[in-house]
VEXPATI-184849 format. One line per field, with one value per residue (C-alpha): residue number from 0; x negated, y, z negated; chain; residue in one letter. Coordinates in pm, whole numbers, plus 50000, padded with zeros to 5 digits. Example, Ala and Ser with C-alpha at 12.3 -4.5 7.8 and 13.67 -1.06 7.14 Angstrom:
! VEXPATI-184849
seq: c(0;1)
px: c(48770;48633)
py: c(49550;49894)
pz: c(49220;49286)
mol: c(A;A)
type: c(A;S)
! end
This chain:
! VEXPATI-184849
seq: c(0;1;2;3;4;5;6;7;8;9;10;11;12;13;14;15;16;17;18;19;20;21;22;23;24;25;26;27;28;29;30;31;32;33;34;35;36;37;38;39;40;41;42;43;44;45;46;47;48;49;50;51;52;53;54;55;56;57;58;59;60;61;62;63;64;65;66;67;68)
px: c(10841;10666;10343;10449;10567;10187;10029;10238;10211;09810;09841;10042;09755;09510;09695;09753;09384;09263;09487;09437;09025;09121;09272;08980;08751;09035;09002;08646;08565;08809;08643;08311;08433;08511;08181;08012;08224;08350;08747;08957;09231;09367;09311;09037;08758;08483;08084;07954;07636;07598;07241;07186;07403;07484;07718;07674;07994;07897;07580;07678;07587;07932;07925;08087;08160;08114;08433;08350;08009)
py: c(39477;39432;39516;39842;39923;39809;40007;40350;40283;40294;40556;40747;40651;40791;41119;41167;41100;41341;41620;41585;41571;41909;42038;41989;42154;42453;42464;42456;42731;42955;42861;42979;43277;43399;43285;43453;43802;43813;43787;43711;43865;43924;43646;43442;43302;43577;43534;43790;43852;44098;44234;44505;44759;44664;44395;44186;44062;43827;43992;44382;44629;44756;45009;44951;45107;44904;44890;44698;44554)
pz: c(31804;31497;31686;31798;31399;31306;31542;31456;31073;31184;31347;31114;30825;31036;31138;30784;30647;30922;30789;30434;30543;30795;30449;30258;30473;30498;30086;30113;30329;30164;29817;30009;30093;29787;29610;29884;29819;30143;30106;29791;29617;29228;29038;29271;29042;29053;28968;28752;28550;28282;28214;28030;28174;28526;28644;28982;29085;29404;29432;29447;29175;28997;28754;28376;28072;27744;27552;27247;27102)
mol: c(A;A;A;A;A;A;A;A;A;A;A;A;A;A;A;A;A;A;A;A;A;A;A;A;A;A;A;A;A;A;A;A;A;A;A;A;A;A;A;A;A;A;A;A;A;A;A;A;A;A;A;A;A;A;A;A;A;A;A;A;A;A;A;A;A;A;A;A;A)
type: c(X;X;X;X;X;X;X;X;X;X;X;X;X;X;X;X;X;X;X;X;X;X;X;X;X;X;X;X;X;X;X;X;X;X;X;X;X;X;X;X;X;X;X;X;X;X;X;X;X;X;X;X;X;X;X;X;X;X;X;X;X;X;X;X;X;X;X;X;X)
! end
């Protein structure tokens, strides 16, 4: 009996390592996808670069007006 408990709580441990891992990787790609421009909504962390007059947010030209100096 106590066998059977050992070998579920192992197997249990290992189901839940390979979901948090299969979570990680889920977290990962999404955080990819947004870095890369390619899907995100309000409020996802955005790259941008201000030079001169023109901003790149995630590597396409968007068009500004300066408010304040």
């Amino acid at each position: 009996m106590t066998k059977l408990r050992e070998q579920r709580r192992l197997e249990e441990a290992k189901i839940s390592v390979e979901q948090k891992r299969q979570q990680q990787l889920e977290i990962e790609a999404r955080q990819q996808q947004i870095y890369s421009g390619s899907s995100g909504v309000q409020g996802d962390p955005l790259r941008v670069t201000i030079f001169g007059s023109k901003v790149l947010m995630n590597g396409k030209l968007r068009h500004y007006s300066l408010i304040s100096l």
